[in-house]
BADREN-784197 format. One record per atom (N, C-alpha, C): x negated, y, z negated; residue number from 1; atom name. Coordinates in steps of 0.2 Angstrom, whole numbers, plus 2048, in hexadecimal, padded with zeros to 3 digits. Layout:
    u    v    w    k   a
    X    Y    Z  NUM  CA
...
! end
This chain:
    u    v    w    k   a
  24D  484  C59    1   N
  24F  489  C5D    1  CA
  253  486  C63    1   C
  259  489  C65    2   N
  25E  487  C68    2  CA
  25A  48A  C6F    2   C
  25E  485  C73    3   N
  259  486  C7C    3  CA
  25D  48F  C7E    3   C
  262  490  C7C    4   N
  265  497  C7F    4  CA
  25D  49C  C7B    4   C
  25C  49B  C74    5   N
  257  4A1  C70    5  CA
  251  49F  C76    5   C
  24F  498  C78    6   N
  247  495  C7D    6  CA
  249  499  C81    6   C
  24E  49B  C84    7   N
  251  49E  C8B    7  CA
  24E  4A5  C8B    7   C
  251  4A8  C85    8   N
  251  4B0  C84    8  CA
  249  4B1  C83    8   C
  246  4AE  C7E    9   N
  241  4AF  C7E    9  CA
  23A  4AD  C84    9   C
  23E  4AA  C88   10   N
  238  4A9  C90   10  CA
  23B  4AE  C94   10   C
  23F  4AF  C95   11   N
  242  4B7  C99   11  CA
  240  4BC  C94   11   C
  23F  4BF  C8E   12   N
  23C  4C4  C8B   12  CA
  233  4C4  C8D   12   C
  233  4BE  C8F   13   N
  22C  4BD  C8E   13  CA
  229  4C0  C94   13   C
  22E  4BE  C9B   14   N
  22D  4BF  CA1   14  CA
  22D  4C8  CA3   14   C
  232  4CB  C9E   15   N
  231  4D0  C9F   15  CA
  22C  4D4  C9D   15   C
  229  4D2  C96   16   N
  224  4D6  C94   16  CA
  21E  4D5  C9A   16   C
  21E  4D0  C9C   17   N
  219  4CD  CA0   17  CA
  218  4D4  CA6   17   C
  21E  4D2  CAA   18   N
  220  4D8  CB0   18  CA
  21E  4DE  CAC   18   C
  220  4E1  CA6   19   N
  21E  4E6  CA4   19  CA
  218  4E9  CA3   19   C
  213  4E5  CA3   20   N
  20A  4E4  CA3   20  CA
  208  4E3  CA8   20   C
  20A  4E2  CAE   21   N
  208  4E0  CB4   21  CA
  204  4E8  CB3   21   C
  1FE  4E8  CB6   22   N
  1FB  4EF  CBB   22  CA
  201  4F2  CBE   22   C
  203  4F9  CC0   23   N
  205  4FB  CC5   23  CA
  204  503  CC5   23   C
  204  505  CCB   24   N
  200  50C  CCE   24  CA
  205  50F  CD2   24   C
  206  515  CD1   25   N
  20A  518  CD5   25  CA
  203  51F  CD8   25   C
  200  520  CDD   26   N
  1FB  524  CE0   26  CA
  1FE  52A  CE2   26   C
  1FB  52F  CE0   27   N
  1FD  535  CDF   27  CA
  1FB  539  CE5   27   C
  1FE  53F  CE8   28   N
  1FC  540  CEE   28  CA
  1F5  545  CEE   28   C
  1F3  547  CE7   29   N
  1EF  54A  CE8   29  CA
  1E8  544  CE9   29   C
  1E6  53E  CE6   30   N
  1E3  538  CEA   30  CA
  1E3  538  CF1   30   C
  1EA  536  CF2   31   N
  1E8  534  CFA   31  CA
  1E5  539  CFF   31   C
  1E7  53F  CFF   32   N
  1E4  544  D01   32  CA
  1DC  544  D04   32   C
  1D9  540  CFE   33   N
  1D4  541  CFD   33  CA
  1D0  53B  CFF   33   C
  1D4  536  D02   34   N
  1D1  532  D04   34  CA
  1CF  52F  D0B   34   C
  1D2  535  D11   35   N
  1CC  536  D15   35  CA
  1C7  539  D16   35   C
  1C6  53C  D0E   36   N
  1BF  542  D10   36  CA
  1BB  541  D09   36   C
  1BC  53B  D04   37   N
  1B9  53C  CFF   37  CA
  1B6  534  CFE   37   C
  1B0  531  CFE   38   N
  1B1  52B  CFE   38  CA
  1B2  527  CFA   38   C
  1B0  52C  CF3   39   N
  1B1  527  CED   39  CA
  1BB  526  CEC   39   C
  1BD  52B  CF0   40   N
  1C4  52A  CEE   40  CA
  1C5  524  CF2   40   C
  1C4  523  CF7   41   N
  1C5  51E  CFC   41  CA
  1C5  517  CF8   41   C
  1BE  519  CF7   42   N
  1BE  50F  CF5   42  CA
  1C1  50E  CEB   42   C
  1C2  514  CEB   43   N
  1C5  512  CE3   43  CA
  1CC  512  CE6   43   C
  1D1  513  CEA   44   N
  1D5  511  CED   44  CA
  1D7  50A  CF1   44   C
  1CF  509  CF2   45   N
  1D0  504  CF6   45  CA
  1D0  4FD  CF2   45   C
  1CD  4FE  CED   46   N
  1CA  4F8  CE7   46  CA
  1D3  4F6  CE2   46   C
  1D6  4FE  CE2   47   N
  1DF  4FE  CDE   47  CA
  1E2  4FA  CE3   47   C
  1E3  4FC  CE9   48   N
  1E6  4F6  CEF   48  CA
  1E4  4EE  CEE   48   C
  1DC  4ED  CEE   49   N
  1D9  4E7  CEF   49  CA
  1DC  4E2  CEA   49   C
  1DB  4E9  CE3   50   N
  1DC  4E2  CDC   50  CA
  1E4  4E3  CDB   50   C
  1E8  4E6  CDD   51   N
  1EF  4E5  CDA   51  CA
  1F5  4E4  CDE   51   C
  1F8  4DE  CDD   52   N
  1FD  4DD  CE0   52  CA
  1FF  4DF  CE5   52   C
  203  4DF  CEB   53   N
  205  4E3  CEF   53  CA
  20E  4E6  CEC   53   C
  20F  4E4  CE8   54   N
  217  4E6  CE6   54  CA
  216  4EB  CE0   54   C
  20E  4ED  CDB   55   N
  20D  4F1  CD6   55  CA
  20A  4F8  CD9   55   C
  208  4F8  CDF   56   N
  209  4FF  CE2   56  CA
  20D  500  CE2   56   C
  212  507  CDF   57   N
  217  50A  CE1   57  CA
  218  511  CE4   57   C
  21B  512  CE8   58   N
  21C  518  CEC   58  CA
  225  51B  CE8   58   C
  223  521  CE6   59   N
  22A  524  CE4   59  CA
  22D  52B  CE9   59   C
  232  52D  CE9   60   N
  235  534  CED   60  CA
  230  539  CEC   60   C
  22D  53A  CE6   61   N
  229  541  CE7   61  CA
  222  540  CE8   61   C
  21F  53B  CE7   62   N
  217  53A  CEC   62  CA
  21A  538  CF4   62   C
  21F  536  CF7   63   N
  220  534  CFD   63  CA
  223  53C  CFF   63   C
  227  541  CFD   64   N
  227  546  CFE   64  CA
  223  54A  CFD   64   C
  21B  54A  CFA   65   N
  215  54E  CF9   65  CA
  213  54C  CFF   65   C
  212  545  D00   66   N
  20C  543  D05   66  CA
  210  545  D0A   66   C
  217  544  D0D   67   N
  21A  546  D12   67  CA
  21B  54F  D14   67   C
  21A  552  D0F   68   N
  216  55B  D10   68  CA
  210  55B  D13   68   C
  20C  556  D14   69   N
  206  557  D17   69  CA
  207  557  D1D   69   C
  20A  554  D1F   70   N
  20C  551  D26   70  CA
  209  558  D2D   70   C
  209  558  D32   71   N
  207  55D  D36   71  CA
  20D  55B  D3E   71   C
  20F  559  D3D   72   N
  216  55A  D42   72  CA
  21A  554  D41   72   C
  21E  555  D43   73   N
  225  54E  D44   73  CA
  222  549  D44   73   C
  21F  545  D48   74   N
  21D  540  D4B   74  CA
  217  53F  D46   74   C
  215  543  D42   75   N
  20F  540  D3C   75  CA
  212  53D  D36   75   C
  218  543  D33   76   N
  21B  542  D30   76  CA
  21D  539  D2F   76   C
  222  539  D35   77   N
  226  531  D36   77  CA
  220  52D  D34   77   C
  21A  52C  D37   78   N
  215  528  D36   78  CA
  213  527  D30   78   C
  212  52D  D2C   79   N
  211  530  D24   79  CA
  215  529  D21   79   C
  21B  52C  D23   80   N
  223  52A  D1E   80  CA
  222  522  D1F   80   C
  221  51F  D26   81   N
  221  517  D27   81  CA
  21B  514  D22   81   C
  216  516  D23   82   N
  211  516  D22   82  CA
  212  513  D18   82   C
  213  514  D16   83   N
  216  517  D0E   83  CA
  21A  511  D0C   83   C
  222  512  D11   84   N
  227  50C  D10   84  CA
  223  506  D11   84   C
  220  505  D16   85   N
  21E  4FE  D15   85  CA
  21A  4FA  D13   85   C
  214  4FF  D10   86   N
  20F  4FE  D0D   86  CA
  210  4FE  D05   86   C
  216  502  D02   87   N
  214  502  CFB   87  CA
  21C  502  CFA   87   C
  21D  4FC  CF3   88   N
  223  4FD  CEF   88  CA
  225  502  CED   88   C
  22F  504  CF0   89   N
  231  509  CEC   89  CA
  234  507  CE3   89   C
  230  50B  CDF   90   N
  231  50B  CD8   90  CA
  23A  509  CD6   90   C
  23B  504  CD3   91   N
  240  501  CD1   91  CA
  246  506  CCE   91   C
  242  506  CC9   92   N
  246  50C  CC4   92  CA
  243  514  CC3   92   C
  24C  515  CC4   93   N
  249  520  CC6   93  CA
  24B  522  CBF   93   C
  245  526  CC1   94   N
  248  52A  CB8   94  CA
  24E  52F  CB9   94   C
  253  52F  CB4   95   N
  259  534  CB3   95  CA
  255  53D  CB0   95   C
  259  541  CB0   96   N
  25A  547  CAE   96  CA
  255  545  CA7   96   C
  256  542  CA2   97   N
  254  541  C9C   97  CA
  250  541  C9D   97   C
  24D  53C  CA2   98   N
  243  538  C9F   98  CA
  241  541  CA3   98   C
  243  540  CAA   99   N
  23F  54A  CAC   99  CA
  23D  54E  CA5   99   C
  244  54E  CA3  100   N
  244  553  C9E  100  CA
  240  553  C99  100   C
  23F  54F  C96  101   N
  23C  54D  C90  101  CA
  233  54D  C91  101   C
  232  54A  C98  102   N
  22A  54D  C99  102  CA
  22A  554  C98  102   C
  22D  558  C9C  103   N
  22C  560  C9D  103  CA
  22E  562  C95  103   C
  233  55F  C92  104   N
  231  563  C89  104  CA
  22E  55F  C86  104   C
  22A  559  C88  105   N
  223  559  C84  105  CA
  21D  55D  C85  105   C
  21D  561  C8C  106   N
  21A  564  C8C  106  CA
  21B  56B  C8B  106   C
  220  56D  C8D  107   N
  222  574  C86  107  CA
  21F  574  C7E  107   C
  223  56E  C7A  108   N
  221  56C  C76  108  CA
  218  56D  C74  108   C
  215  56A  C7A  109   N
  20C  56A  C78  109  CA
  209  573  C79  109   C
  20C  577  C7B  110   N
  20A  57C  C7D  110  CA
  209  57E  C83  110   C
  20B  578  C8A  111   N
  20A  577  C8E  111  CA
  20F  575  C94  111   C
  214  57A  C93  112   N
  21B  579  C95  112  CA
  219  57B  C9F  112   C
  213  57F  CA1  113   N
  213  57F  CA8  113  CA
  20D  57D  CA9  113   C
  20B  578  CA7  114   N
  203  575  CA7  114  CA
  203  56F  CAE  114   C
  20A  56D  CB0  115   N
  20A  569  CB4  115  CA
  213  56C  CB8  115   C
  20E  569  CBF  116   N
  215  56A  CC4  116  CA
  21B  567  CC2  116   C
  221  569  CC7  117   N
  227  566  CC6  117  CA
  227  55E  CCA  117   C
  223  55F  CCE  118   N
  221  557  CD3  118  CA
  21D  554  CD0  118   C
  218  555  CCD  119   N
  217  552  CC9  119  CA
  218  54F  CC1  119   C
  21C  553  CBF  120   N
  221  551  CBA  120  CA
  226  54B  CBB  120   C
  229  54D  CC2  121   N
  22D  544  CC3  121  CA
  229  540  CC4  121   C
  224  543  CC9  122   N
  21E  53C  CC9  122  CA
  220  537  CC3  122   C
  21D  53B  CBE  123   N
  21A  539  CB8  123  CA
  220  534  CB4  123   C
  227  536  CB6  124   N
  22D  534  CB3  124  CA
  22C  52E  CB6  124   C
  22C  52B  CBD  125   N
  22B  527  CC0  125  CA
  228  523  CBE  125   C
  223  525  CBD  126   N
  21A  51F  CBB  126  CA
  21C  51E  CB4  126   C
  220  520  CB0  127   N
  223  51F  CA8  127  CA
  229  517  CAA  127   C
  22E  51A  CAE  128   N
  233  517  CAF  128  CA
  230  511  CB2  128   C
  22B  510  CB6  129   N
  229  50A  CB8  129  CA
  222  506  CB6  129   C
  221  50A  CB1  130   N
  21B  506  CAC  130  CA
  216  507  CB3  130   C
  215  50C  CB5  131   N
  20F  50D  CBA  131  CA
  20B  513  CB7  131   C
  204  512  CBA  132   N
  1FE  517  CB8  132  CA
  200  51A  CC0  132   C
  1FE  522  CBE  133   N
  1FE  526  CC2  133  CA
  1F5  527  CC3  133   C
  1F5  525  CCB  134   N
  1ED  526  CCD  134  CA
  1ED  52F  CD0  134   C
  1E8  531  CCE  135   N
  1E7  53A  CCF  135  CA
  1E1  53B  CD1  135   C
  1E3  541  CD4  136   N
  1DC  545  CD2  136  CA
  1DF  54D  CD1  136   C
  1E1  54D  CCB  137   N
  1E7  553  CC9  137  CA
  1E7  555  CC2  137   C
  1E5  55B  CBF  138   N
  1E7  55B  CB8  138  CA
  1EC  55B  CB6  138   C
  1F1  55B  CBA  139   N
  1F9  55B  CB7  139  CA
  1FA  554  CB4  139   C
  1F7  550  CB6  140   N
  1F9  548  CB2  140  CA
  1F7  548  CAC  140   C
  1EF  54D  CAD  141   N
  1ED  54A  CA5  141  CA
  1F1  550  CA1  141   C
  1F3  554  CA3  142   N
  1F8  559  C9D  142  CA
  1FD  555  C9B  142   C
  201  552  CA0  143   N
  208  54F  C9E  143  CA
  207  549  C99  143   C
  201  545  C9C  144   N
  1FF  540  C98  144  CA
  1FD  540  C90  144   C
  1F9  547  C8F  145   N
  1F7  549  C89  145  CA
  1FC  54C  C86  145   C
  202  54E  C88  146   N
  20B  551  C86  146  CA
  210  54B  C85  146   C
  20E  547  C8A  147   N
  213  542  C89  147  CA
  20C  539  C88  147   C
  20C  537  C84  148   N
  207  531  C84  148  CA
  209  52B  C88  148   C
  211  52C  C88  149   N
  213  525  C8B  149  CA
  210  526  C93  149   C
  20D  52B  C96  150   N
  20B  529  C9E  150  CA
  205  527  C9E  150   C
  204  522  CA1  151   N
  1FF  51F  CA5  151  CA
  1FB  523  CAA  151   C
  1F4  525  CAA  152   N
  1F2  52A  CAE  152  CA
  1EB  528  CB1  152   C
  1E8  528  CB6  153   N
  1DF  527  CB7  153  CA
  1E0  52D  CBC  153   C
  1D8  52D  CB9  154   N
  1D5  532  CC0  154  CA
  1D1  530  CC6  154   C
  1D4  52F  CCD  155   N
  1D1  52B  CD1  155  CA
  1CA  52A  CD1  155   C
  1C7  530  CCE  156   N
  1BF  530  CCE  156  CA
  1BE  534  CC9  156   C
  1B9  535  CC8  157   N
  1B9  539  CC1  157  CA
  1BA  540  CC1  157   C
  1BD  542  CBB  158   N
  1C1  548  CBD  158  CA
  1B9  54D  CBE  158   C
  1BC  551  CC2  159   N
  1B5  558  CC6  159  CA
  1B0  553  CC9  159   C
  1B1  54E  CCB  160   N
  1AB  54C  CCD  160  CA
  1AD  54F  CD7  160   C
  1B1  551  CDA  161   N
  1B1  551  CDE  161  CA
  1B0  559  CE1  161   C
! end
C-alpha cells in the first residue's frame, strides 16, 4: 500500500472517530427543569462532567427556546452569554432538505403534526451533527420513531416527573 492509500486511510479513520465521539445537544425542555427538578439536575450534570467540553452543542433554536424564557432584557443577555460561552455552536446546519425530510417522515408515519416546528430543526441539527438530543419532550421520541437516524434520551425517565 502506497503512503498517499496509509494517508487516506488514517484521515478516514479520524473521521469516523470524530464521528462516534458522544455529543448532546440539551433541549430546552431539560434545562427548564433543572432548577426545580433534581434528578434533572444531576443527569445534566453527570452529561457535562463525562463529555468533552466541545461535544455539547448549542444550536439557533434551543438558544432561541431558552432565550423565550428570558423575563426582561438584561435576563435575556445573561441567557444568551451564558450558552455562547459555555456550549459549542453546531458545525454543520441542516439545509431545507434534511428539515424537510424529517417532517415527511413523519407525515409519512401517520404523524405529520406529532412534533413542533422547533423541534423538528432541533432534530435536523442533532442529525447533522451526530448528536443525541437530551429531552424531556415527546416530540423527540415521535420524530425519532419517524425518522431513526436521530439520536434521542429522555433526561429522566419519560413520566417520571
Amino acid at each position: 500500500m502506497s503512503i498517499s492509500h496509509l494517508g487516506l486511510l488514517a484521515e478516514l479513520d479520524e473521521r469516523e472517530a470524530e464521528r462516534r465521539r458522544p455529543r448532546f445537544i440539551i433541549d430546552n425542555s431539560a434545562w427548564q427543569r433543572v432548577a426545580t427538578e433534581p434528578a434533572v439536575r444531576a443527569a445534566i450534570e453527570t452529561i457535562i462532567r463525562t463529555t468533552a467540553p466541545d461535544d455539547i452543542l448549542i444550536c439557533p433554536p434551543v438558544a432561541a427556546e431558552y432565550g423565550y424564557s428570558a423575563r426582561s432584557a438584561k435576563d435575556h443577555s445573561a441567557i444568551v452569554l451564558t450558552l455562547a460561552s459555555a456550549f459549542s455552536d453546531c458545525r454543520m446546519h441542516p439545509e431545507v432538505r434534511e428539515v424537510a425530510g424529517i417532517q415527511s417522515a413523519l407525515f409519512a408515519a401517520g404523524m405529520g403534526r406529532a412534533a413542533g416546528a422547533t423541534d423538528i430543526l432541533i432534530a435536523a441539527y442533532a442529525v447533522m451533527n451526530h448528536a443525541t438530543v437530551v429531552h424531556y419532550d415527546r416530540d423527540f421520541t415521535h420524530i425519532a420513531r419517524a425518522y431513526p437516524d436521530l439520536k434521542q434520551q429522555w433526561v429522566v425517565a419519560e413520566g417520571s416527573l
